[in-house]
C-alpha positions in Angstrom: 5.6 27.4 16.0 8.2 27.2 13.2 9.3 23.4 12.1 13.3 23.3 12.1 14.8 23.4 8.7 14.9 20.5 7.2 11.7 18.9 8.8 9.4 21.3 5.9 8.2 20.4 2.8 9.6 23.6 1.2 9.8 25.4 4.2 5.8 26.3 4.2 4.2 23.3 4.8 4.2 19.7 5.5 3.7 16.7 2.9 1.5 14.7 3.5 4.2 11.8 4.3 5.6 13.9 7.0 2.0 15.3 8.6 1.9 10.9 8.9 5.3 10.4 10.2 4.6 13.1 12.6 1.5 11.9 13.9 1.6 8.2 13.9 -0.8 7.8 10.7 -0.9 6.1 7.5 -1.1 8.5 4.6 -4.2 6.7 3.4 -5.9 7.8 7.3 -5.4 11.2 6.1 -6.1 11.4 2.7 -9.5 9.6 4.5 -9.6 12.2 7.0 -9.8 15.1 4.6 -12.3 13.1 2.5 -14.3 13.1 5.2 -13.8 16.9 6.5 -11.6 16.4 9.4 -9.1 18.2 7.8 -9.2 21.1 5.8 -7.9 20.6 2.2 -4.0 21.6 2.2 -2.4 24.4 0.2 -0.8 23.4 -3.5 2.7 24.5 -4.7 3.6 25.5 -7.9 4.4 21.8 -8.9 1.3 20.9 -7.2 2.1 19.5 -4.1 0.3 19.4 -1.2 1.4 21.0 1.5 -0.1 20.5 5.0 0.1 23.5 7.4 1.4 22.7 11.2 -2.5 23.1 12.4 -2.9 19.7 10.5 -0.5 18.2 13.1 -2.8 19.6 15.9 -6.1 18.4 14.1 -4.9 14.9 13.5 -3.7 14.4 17.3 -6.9 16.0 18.6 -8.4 13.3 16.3 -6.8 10.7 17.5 -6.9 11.8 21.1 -10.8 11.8 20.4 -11.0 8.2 19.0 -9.2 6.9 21.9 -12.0 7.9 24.1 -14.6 6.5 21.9 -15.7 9.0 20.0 -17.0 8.1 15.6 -15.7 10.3 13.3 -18.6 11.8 12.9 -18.7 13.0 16.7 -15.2 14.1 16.1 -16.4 16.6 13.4 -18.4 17.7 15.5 -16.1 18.9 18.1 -14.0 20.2 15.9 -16.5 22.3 14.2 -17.4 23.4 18.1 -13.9 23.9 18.6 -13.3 26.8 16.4 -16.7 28.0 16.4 -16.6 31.7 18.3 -19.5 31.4 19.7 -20.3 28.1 20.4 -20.5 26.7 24.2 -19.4 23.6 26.3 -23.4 22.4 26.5 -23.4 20.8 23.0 -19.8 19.1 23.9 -21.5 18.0 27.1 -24.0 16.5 25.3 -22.3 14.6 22.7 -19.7 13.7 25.7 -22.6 12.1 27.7 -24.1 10.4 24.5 -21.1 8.5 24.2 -20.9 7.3 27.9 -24.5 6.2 27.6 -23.2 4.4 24.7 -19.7 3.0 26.4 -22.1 2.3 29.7 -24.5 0.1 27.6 -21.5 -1.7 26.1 -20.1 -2.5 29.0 -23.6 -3.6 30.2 -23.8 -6.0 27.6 -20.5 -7.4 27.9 -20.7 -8.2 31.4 -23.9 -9.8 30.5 -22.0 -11.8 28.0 -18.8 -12.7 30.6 -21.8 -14.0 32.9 -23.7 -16.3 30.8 -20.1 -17.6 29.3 -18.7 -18.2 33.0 -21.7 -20.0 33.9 -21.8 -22.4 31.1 -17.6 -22.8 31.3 -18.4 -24.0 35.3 -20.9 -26.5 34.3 -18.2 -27.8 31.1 -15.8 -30.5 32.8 -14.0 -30.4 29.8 -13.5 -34.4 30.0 -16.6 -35.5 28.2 -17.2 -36.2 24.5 -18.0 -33.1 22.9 -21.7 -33.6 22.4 -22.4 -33.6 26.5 -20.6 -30.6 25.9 -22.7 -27.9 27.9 -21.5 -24.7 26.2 -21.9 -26.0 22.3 -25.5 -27.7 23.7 -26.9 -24.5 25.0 -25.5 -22.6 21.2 -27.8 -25.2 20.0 -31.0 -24.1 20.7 
């Protein structure tokens, strides 16, 4: 899909401002996305810009997409690499898919963990005492 004219860098590619603008990024997220090799590294002009293609705009919201469900970057590079790979298969997504909700599922494990012990020590607090018959700070110092 062709950008309208005006929305191009020079009417073959994005800069690197506008592959930001476009996607709800900082520059400095990208330039740290290619660092990494998220992204592939853009074309250069004559002048030598940089000029992003409109798969950059695709890459960076599958990206982002990605990190809202949790996954690292590394994951990420992962399933892009899986992605465009011709002969790869769904198993290997599976599996880094169900790594990460072992992961989210031991989280969430541990917080509750934490919400209980907290809530038990906040019921015993009365919260009208001097501060050392305070039950919460007395059971920090063990």
């Amino acid at each position: 899909m062709r950008a309208s004219k005006g929305e191009e860098g020079t009417g073959s590619g994005f800069t690197i401002g506008q592959i930001a603008t476009k996607t709800g990024t900082s520059v400095e997220t990208l330039r740290y996305y290619e660092k990494f090799g998220l992204l592939e590294a853009p074309e250069r002009t004559s002048a030598n810009y940089r000029l992003f293609s409109q798969e950059t705009i695709r890459v960076v919201k599958f990206i982002k997409k990605a990190q809202e469900l949790g996954f690292t970057l590394k994951d990420i590079k992962q399933l892009l690499y899986l992605y465009n790979s011709p002969t790869a298969d769904d198993d290997d997504v599976k599996a880094i898919s169900l790594a990460l909700l072992r992961d989210i599922d031991n989280r969430i494990n541990t917080l509750n963990t934490m919400r209980s012990s907290l809530s038990e020590l906040v019921a015993q607090c009365a919260g009208k005492h001097p501060v050392k018959h305070c039950p919460i700070l007395n059971a920090l110092d063990v």
